[in-house]
PDBQT receptor file of N, H, CA, C and O in Angstrom, charges set to zero:
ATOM      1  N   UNK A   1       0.822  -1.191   0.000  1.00  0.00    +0.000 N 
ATOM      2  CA  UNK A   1       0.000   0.000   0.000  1.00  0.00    +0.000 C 
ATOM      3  C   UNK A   1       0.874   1.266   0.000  1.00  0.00    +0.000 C 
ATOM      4  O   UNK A   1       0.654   2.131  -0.848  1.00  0.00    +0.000 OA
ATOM      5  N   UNK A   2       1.923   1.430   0.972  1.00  0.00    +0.000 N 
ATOM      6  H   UNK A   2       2.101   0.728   1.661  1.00  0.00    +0.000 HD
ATOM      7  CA  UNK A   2       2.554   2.579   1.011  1.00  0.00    +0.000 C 
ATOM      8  C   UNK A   2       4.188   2.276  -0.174  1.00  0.00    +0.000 C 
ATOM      9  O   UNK A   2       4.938   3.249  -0.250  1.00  0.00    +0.000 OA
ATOM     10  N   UNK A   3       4.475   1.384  -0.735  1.00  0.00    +0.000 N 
ATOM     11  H   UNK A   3       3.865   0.593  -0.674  1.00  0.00    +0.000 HD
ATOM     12  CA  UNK A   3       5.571   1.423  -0.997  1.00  0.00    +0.000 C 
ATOM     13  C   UNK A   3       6.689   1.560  -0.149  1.00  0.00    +0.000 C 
ATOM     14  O   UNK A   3       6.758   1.238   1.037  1.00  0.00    +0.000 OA
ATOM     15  N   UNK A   4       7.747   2.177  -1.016  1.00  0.00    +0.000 N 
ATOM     16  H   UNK A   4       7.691   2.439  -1.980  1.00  0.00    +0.000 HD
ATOM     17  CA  UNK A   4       9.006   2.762  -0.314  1.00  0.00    +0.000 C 
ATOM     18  C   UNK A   4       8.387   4.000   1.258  1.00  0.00    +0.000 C 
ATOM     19  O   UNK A   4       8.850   4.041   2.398  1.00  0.00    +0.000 OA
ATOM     20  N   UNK A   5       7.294   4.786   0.677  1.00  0.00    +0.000 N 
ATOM     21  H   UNK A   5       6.918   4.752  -0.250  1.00  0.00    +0.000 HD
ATOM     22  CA  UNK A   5       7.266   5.789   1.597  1.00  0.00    +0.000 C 
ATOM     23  C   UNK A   5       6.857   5.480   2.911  1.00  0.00    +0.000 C 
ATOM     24  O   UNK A   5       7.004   6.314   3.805  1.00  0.00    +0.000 OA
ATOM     25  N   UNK A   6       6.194   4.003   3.196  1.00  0.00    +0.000 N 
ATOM     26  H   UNK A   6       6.074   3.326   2.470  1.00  0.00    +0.000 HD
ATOM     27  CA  UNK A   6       5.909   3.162   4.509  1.00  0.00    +0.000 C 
ATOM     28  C   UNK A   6       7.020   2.664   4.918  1.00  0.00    +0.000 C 
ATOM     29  O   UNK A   6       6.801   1.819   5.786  1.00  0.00    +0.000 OA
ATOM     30  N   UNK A   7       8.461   2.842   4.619  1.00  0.00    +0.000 N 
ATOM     31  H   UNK A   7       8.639   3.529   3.914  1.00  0.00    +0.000 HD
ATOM     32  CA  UNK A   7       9.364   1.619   5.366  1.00  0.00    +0.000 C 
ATOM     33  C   UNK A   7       9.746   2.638   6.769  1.00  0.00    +0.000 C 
ATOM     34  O   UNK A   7      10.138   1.993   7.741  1.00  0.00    +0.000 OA
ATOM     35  N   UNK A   8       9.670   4.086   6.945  1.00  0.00    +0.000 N 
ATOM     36  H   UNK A   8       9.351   4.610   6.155  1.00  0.00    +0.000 HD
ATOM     37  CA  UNK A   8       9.457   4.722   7.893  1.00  0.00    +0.000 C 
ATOM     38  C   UNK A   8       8.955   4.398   8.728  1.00  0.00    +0.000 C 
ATOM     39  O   UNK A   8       9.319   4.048   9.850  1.00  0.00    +0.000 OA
ATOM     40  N   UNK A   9       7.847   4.503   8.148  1.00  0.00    +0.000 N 
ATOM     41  H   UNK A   9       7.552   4.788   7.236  1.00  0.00    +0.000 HD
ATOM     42  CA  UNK A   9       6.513   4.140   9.561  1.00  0.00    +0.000 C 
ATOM     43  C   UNK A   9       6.918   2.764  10.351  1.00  0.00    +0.000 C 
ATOM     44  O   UNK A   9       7.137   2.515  11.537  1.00  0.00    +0.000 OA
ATOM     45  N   UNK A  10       6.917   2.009   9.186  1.00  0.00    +0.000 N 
ATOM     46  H   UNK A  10       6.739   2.212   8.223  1.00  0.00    +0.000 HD
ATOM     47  CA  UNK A  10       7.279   0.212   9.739  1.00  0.00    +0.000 C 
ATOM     48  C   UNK A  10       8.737   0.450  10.916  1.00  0.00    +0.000 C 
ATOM     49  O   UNK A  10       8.803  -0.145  11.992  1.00  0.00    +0.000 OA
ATOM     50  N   UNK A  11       9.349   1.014  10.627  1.00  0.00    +0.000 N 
ATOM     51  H   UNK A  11       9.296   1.497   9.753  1.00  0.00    +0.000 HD
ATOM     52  CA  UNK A  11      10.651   1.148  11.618  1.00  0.00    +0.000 C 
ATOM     53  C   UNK A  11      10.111   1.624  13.113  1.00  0.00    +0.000 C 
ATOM     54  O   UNK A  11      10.612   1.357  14.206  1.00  0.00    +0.000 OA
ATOM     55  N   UNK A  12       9.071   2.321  12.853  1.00  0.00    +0.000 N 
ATOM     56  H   UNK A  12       8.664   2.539  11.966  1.00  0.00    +0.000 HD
ATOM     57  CA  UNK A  12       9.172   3.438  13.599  1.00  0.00    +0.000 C 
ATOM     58  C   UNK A  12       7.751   2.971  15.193  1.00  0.00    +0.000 C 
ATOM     59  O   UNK A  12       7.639   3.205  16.396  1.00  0.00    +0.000 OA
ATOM     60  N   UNK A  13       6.942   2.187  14.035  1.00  0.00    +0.000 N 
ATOM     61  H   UNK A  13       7.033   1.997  13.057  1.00  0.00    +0.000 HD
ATOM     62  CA  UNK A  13       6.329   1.304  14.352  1.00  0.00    +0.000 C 
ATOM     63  C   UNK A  13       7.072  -0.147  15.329  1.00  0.00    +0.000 C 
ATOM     64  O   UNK A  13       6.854  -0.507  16.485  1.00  0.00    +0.000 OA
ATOM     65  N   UNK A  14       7.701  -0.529  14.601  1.00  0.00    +0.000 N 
ATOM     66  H   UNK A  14       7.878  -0.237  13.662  1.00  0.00    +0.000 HD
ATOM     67  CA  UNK A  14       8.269  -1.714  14.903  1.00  0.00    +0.000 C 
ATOM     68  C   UNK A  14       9.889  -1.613  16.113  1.00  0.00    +0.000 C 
ATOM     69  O   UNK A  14      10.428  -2.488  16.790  1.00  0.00    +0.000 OA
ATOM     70  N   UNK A  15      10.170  -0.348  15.945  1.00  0.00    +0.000 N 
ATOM     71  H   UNK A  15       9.732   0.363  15.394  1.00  0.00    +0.000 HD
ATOM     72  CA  UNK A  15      10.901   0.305  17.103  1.00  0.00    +0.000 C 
ATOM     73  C   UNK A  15      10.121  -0.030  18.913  1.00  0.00    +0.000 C 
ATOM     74  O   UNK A  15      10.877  -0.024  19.885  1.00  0.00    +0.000 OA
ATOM     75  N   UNK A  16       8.908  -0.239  19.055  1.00  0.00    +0.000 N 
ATOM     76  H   UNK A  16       8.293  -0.243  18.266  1.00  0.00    +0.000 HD
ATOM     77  CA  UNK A  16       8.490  -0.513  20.065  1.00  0.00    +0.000 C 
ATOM     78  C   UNK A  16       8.626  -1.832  20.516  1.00  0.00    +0.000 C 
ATOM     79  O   UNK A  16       8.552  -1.955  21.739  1.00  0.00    +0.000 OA
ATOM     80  N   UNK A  17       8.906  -3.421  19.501  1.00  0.00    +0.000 N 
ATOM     81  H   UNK A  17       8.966  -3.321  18.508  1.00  0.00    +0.000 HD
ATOM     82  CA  UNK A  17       9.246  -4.594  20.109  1.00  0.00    +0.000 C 
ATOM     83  C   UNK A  17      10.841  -4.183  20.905  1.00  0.00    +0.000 C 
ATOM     84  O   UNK A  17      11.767  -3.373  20.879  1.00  0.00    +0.000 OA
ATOM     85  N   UNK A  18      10.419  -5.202  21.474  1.00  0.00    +0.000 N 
ATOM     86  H   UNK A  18       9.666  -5.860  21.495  1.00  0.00    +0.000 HD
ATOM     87  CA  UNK A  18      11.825  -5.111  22.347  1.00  0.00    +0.000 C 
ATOM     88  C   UNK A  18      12.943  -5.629  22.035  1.00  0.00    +0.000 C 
ATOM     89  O   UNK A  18      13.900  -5.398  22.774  1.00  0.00    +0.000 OA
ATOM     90  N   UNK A  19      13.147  -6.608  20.657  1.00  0.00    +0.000 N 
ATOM     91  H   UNK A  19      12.370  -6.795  20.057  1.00  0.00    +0.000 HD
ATOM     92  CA  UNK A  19      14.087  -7.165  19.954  1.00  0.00    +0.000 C 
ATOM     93  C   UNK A  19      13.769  -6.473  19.283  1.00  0.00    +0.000 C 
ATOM     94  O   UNK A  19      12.964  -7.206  18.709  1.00  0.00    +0.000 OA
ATOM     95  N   UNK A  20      13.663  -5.266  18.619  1.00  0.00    +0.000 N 
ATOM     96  H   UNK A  20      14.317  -4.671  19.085  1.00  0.00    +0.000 HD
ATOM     97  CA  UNK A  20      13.761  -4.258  17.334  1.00  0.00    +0.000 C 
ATOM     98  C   UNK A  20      15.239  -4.646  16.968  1.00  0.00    +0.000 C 
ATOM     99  O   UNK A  20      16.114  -4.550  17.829  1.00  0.00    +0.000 OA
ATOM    100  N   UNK A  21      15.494  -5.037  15.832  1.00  0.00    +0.000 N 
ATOM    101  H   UNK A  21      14.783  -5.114  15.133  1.00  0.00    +0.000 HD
ATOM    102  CA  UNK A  21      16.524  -5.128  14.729  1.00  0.00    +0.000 C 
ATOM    103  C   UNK A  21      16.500  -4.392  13.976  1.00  0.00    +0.000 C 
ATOM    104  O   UNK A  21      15.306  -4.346  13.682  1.00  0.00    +0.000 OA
ATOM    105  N   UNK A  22      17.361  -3.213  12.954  1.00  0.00    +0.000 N 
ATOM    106  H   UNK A  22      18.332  -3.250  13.192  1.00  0.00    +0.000 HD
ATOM    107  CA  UNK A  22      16.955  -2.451  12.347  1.00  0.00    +0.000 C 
ATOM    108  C   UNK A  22      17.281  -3.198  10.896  1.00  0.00    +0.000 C 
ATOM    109  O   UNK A  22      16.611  -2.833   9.929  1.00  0.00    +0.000 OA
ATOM    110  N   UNK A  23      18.335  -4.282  10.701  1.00  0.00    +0.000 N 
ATOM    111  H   UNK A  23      18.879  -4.579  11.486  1.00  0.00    +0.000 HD
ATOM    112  CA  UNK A  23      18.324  -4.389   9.542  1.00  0.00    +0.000 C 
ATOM    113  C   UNK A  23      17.177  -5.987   9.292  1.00  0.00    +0.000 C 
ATOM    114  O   UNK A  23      16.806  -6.310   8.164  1.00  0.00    +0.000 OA
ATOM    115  N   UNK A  24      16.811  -6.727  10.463  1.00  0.00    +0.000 N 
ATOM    116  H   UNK A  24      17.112  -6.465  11.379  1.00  0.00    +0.000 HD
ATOM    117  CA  UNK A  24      15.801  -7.429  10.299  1.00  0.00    +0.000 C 
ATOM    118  C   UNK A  24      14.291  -6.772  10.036  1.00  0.00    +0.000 C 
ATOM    119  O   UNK A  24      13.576  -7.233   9.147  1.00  0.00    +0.000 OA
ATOM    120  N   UNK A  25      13.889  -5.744  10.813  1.00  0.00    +0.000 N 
ATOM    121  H   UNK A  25      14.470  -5.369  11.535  1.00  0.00    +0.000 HD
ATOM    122  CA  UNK A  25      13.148  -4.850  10.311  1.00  0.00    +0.000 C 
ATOM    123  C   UNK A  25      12.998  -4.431   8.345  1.00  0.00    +0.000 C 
ATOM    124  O   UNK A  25      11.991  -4.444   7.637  1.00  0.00    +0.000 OA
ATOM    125  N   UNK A  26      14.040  -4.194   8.089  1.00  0.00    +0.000 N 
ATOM    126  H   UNK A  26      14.858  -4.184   8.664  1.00  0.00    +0.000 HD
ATOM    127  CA  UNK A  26      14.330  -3.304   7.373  1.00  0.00    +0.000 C 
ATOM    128  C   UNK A  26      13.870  -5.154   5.783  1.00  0.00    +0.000 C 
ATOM    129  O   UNK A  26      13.181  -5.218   4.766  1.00  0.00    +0.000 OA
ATOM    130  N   UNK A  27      14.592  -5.979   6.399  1.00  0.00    +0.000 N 
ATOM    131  H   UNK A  27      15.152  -5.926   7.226  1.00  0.00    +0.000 HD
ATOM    132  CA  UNK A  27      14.378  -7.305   5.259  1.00  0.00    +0.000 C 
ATOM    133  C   UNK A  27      13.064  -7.412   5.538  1.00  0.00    +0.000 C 
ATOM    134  O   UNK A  27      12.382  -7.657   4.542  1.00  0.00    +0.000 OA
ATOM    135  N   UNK A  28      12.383  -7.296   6.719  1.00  0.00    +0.000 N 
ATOM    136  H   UNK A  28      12.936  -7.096   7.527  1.00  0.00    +0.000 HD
ATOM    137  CA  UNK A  28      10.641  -8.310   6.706  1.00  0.00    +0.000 C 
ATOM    138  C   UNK A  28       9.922  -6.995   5.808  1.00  0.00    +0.000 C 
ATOM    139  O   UNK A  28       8.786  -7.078   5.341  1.00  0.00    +0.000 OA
ATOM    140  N   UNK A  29      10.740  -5.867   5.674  1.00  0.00    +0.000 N 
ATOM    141  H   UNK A  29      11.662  -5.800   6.054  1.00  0.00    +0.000 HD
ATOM    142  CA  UNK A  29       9.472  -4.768   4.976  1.00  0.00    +0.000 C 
ATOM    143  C   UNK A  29       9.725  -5.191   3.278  1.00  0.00    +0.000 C 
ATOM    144  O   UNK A  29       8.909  -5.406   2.383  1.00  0.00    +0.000 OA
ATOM    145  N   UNK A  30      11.301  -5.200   3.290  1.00  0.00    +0.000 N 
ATOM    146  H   UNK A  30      11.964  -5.025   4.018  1.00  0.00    +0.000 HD
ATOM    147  CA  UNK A  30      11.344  -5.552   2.027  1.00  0.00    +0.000 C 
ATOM    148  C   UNK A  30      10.457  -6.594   1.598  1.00  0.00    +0.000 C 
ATOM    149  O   UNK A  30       9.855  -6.333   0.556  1.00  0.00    +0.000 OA
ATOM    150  N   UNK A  31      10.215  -7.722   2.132  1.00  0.00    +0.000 N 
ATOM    151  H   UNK A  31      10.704  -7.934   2.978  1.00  0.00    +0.000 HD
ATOM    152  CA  UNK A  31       9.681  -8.980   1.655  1.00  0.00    +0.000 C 
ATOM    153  C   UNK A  31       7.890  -8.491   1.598  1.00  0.00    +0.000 C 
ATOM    154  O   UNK A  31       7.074  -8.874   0.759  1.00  0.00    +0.000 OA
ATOM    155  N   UNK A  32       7.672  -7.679   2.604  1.00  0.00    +0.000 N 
ATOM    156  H   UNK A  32       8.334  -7.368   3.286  1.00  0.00    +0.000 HD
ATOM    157  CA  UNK A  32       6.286  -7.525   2.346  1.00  0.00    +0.000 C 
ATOM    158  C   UNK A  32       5.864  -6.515   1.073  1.00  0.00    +0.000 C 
ATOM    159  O   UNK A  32       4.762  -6.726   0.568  1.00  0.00    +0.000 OA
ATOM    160  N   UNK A  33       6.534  -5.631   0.631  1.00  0.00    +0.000 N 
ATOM    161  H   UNK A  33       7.430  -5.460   1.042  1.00  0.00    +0.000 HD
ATOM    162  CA  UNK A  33       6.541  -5.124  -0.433  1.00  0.00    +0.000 C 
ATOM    163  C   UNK A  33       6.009  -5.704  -1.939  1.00  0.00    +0.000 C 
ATOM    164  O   UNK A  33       5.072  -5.340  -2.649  1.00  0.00    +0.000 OA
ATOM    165  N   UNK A  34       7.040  -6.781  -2.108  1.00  0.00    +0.000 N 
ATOM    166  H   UNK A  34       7.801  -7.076  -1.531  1.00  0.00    +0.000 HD
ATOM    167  CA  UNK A  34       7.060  -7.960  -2.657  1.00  0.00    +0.000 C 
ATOM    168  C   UNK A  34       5.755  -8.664  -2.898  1.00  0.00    +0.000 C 
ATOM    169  O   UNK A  34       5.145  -8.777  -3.961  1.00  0.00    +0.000 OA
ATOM    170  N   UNK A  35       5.392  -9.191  -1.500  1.00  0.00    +0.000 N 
ATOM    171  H   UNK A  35       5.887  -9.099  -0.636  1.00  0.00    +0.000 HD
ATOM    172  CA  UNK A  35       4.341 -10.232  -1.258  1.00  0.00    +0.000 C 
ATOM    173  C   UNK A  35       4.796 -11.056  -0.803  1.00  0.00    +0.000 C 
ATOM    174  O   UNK A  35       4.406 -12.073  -1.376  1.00  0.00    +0.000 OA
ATOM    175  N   UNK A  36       5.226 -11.195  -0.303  1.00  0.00    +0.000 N 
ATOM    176  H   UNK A  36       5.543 -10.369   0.162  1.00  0.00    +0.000 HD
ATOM    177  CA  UNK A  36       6.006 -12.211   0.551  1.00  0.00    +0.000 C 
ATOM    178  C   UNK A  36       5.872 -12.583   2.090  1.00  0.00    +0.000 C 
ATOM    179  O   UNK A  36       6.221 -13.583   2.717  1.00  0.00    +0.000 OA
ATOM    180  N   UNK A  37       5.088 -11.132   2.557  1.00  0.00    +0.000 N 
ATOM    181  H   UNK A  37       4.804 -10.319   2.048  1.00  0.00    +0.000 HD
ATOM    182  CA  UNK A  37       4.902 -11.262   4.090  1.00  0.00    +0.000 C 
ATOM    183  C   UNK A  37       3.391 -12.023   4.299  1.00  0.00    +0.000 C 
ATOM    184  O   UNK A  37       2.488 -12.374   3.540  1.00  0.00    +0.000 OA
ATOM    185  N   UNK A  38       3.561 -12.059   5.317  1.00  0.00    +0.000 N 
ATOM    186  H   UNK A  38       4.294 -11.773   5.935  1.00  0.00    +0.000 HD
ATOM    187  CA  UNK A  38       1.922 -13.244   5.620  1.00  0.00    +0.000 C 
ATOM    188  C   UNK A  38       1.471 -12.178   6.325  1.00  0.00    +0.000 C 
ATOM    189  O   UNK A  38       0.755 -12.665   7.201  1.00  0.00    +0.000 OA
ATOM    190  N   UNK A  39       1.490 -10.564   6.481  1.00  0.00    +0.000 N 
ATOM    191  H   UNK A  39       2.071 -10.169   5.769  1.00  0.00    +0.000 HD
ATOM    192  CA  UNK A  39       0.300  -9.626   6.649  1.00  0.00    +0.000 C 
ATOM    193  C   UNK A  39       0.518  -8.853   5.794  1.00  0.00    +0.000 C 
ATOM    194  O   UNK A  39       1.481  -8.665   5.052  1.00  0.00    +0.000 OA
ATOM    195  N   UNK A  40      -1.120  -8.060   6.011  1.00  0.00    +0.000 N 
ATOM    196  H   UNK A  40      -1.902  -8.212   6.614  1.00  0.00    +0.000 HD
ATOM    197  CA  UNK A  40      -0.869  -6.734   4.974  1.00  0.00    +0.000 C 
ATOM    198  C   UNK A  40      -1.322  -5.423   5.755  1.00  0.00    +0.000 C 
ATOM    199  O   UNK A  40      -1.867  -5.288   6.851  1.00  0.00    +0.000 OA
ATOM    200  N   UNK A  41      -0.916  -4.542   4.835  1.00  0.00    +0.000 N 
ATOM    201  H   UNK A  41      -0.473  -4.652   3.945  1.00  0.00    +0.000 HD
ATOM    202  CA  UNK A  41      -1.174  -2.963   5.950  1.00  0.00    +0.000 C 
ATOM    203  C   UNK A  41      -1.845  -2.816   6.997  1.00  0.00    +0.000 C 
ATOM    204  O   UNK A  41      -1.461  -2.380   8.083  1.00  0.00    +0.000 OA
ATOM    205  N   UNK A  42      -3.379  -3.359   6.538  1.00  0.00    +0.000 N 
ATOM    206  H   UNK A  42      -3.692  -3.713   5.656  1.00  0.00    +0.000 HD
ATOM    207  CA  UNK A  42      -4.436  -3.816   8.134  1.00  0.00    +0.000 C 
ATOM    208  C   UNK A  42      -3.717  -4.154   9.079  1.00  0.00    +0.000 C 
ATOM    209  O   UNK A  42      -3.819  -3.239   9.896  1.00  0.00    +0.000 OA
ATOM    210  N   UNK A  43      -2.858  -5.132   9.577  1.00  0.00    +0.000 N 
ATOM    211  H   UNK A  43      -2.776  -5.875   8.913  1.00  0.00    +0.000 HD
ATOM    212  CA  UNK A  43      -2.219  -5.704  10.050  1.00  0.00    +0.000 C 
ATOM    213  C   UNK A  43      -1.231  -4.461  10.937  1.00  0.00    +0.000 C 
ATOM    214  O   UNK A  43      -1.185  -4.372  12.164  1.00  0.00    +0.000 OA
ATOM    215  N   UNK A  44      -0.608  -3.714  10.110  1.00  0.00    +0.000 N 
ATOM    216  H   UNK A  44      -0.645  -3.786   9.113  1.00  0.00    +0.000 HD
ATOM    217  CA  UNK A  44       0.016  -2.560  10.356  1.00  0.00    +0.000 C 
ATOM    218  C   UNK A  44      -0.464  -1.208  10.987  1.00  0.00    +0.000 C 
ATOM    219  O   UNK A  44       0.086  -0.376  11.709  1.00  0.00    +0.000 OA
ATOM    220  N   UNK A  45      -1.757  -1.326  10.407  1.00  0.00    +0.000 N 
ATOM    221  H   UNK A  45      -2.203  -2.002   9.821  1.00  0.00    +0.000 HD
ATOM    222  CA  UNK A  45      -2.783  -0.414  11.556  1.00  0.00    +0.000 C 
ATOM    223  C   UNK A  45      -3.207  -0.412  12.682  1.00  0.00    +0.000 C 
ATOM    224  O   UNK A  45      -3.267   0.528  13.475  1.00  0.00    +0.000 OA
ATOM    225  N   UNK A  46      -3.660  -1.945  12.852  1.00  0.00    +0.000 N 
ATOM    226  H   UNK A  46      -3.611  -2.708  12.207  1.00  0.00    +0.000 HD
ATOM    227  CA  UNK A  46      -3.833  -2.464  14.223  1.00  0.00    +0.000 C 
ATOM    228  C   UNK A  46      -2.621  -2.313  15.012  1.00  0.00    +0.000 C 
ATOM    229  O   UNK A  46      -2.562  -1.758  16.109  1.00  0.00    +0.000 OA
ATOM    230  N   UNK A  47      -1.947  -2.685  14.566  1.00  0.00    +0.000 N 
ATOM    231  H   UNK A  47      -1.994  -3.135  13.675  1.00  0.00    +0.000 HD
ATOM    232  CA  UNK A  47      -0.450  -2.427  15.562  1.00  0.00    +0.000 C 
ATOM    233  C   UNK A  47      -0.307  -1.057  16.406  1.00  0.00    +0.000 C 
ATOM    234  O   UNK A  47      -0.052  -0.726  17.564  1.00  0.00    +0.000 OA
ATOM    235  N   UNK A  48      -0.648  -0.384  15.037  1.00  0.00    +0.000 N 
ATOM    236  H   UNK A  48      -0.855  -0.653  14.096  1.00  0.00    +0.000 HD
ATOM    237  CA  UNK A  48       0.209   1.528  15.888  1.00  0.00    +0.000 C 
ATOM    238  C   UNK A  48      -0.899   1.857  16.227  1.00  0.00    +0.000 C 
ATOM    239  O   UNK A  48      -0.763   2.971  16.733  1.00  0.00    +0.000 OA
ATOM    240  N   UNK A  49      -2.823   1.315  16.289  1.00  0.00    +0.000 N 
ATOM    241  H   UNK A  49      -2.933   0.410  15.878  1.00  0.00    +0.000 HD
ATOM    242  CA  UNK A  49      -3.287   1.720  16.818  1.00  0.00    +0.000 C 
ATOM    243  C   UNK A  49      -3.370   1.454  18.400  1.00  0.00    +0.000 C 
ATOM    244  O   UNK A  49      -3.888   2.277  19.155  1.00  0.00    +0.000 OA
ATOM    245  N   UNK A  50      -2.746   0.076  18.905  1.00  0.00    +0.000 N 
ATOM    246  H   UNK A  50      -2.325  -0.593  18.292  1.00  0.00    +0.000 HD
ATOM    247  CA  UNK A  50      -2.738  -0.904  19.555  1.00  0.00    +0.000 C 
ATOM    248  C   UNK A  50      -1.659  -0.175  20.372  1.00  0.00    +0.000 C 
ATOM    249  O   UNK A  50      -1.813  -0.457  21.561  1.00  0.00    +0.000 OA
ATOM    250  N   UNK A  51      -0.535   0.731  20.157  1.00  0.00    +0.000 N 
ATOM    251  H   UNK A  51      -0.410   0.960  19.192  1.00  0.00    +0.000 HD
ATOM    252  CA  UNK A  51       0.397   1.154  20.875  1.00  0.00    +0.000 C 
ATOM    253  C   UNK A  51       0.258   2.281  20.909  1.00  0.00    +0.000 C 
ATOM    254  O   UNK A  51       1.203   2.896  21.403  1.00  0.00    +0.000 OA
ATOM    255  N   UNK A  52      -0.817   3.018  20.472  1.00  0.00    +0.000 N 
ATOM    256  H   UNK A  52      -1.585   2.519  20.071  1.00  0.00    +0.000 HD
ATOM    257  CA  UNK A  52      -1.447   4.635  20.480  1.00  0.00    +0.000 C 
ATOM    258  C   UNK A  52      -1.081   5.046  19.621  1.00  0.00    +0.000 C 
ATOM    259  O   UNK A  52      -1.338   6.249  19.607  1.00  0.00    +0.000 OA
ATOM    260  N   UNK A  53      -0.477   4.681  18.640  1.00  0.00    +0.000 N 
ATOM    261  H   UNK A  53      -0.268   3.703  18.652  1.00  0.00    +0.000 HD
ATOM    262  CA  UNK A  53       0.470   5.848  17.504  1.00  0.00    +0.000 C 
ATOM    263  C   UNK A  53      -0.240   6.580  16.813  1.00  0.00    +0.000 C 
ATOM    264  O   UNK A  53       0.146   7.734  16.623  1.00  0.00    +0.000 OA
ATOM    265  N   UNK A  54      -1.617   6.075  16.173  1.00  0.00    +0.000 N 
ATOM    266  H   UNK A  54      -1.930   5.138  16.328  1.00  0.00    +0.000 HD
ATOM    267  CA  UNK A  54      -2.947   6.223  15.618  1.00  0.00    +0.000 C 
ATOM    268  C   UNK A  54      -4.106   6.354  16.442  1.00  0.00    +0.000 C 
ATOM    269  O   UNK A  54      -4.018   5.674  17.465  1.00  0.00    +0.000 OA
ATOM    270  N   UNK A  55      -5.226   7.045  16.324  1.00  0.00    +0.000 N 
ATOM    271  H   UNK A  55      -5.298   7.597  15.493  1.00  0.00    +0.000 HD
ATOM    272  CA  UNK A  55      -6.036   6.551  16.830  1.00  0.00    +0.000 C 
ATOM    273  C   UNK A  55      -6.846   5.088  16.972  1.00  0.00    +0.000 C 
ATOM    274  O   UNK A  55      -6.219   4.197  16.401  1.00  0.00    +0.000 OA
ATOM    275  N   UNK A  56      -7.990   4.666  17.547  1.00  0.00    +0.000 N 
ATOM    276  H   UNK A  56      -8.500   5.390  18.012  1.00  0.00    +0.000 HD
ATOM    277  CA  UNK A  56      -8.320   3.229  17.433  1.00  0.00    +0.000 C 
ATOM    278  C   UNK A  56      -8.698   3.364  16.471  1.00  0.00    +0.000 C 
ATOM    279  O   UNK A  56      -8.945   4.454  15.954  1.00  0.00    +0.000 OA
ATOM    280  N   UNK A  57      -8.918   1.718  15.724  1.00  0.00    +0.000 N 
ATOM    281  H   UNK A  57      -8.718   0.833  16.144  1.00  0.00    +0.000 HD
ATOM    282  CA  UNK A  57      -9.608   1.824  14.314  1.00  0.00    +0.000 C 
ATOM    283  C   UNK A  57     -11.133   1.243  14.143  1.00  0.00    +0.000 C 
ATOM    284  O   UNK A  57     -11.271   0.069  14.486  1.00  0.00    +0.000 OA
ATOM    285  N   UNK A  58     -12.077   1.800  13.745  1.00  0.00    +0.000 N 
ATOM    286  H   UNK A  58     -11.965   2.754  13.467  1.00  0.00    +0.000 HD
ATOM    287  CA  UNK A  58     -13.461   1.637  13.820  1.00  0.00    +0.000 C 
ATOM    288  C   UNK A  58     -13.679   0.592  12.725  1.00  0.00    +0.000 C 
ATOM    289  O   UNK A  58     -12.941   0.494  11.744  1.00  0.00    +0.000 OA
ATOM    290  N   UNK A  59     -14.830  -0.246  12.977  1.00  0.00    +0.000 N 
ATOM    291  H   UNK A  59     -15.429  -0.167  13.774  1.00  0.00    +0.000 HD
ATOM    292  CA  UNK A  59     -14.484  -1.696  11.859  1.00  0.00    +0.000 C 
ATOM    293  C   UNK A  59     -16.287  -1.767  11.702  1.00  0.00    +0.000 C 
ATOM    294  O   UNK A  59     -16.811  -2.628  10.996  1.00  0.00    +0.000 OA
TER     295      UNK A  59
């Protein structure tokens, strides 16, 4: 969905696990780009809404 201009967010996002890797980070975005990851952006929403980054998400 976001391309290149989401690998930000995903870091920035994904900066809150506590094993944050930046260059493992940096391969699981590549692969989801691709199609390769077993989620998709939804997936990515719930997250930063889940850690406040976003507001909640209405379904």
């Amino acid at each position: 969905m976001f391309d290149e201009e989401g690998r930000a967010l995903f870091h920035k996002v994904s900066s809150f696990y506590s094993n944050y890797d930046y260059d493992e980070t940096d391969s699981e975005y590549s692969a989801m780009i691709v199609g390769q990851y077993r989620y998709n952006s939804d997936r990515l929403f719930e997250i930063a809404a889940k850690y406040g980054l976003i507001p909640p998400i209405k379904k």
